[in-house]
N, C-alpha and C positions, 0 to 999 in steps of 0.2 A: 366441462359440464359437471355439475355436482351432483352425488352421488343420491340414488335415487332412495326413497322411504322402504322400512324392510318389515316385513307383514305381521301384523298386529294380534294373528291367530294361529300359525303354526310354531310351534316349541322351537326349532332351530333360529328361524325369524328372520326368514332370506329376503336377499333384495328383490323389489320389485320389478316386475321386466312391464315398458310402456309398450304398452301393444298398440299399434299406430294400424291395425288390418281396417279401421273405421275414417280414416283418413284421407280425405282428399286433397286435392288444388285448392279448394270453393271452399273447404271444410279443415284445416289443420289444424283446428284445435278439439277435434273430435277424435280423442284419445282417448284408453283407461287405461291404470294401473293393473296388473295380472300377477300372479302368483304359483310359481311352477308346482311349488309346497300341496296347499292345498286347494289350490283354480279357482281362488276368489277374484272377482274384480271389482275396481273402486274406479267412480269418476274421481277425478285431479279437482282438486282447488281452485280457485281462480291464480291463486298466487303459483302454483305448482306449473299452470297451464304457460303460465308468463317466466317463469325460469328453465322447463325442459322441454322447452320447444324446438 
């Protein structure tokens, strides 16, 4: 798996952890990006959704 995006707003610039807690069977690409740093989240790209699934 390639390595995931690292957050665009806190000063260290960690990687992003994909928080899958919105995820179902019916639903798996209802993800976001989350950020231990500062507890931002970002929904995924379509291109993001199609490579770390």
């Amino acid at each position: 798996m390639p390595q995931p995006p690292h957050c665009p707003h806190c000063p260290e610039h960690p990687q992003l952890w994909k928080d899958t807690s919105l995820t179902s069977e019916a639903n798996p690409f209802d993800w976001r990006w989350y950020c231990t740093g500062c507890g931002s989240r970002w929904a995924p790209t379509h291109e993001q959704k199609m490579r770390y699934l």
